[in-house]
Every structure is written in structure tokens, then in C-alpha cells.
N, C-alpha and C positions, 0 to 999 in steps of 0.2 A: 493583464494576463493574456498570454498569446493563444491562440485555437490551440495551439496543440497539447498548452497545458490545462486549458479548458477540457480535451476529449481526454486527458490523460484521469483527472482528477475524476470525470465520469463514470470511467471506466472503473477504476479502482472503489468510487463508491459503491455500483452497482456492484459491485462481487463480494464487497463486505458486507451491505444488506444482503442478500443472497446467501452469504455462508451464517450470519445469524439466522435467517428466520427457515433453511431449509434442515431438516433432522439430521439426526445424525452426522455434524458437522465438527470439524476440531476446531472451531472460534479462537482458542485461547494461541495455535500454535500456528492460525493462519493471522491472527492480529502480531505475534509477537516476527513472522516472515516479515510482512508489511512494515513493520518497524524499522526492524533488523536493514532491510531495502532500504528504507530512505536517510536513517543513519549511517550507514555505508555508503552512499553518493555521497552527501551531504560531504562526508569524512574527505573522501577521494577528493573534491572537490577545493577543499581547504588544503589539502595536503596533509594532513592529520592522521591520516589513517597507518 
């Protein structure tokens, strides 16, 4: 795993801990973005999309 996917995956941790544990938070529709993001690369990626 190269640093930059190291700070990548950090990054993206900390803000999903963060949108869980802060109130008032849309969890459901910021875990389904996240998703949505890396099935979309992934897709582009293969050519699939």
C-alpha cells in the first residue's frame, strides 16, 4: 500500500468516525456517497461504467 493510499484511507476513516459519533449527522446518506465514490472509480476504472 503506497502513502498516498495510506493518507487516503485515513482520511476517509476519520470523517466516517466523525459523521457517526457527531449529532445530527445524515450517516446513512454520507455512507451511501462513500459508496456510491468507490463503485464509480472502481466502475471507470474497468470500463464498466
Amino acid at each position: 500500500m503506497s502513502s498516498f493510499e495510506k493518507i487516503a484511507m485515513g482520511i476517509i476513516g476519520i470523517a466516517m468516525v466523525t459523521t457517526l459519533i457527531l449529532p445530527r449527522r445524515q450517516t446513512p446518506q454520507v455512507i451511501d456517497a462513500a459508496t456510491r465514490f468507490f463503485r464509480g472509480s472502481l466502475a471507470t476504472a474497468m470500463g464498466t461504467d
